[in-house]
C-alpha positions, -999 to +999 in steps of 0.1 A: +416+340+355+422+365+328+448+368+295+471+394+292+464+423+269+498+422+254+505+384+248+475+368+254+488+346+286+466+331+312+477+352+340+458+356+376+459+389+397+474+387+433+464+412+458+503+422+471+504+433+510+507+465+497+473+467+484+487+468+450+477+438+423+502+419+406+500+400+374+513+364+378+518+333+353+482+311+359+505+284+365+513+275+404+550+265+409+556+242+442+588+253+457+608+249+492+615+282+505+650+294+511+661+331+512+687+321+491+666+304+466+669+308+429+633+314+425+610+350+433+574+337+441+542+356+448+522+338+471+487+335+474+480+358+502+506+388+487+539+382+496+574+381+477+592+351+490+624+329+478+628+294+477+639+265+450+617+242+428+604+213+445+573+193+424+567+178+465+573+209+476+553+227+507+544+256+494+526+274+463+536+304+448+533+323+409+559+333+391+554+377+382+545+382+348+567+411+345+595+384+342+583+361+313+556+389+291+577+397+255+562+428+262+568+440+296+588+468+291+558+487+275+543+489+308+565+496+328+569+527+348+595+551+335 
């Protein structure tokens, strides 16, 4: 685990299938997937998948950091 440069969150790096690493929230979120879900996960193994909160859920994924850093417009790509 690691914190975030910017706002000093826990985050963990997932490798993404397309070799690429993504910052994610430390915290796993159990959710029920559904590709009309409310939810965008990271799994563990690198993919983007939908689904809905579920605490008894069957699967683990991490929410992106991009979506909850104050300051993730500064590193963004323009």
């Amino acid at each position: 685990m690691s914190k975030c440069k910017s706002c000093g969150a826990e985050i963990v790096w997932i490798k993404l299938k397309s070799g690429k690493s993504m910052p994610c929230d430390a915290k796993k979120i159990s959710y029920t997937p559904d590709i009309h879900g409310k939810l965008v996960l990271v799994t563990p193994d690198g993919k983007v998948a939908r689904g809905d909160f579920n605490p008894a859920g069957e699967k683990i994924g991490y929410t992106s950091h991009f979506a909850t850093c104050p300051n993730a417009d500064s590193y963004r790509r323009k």
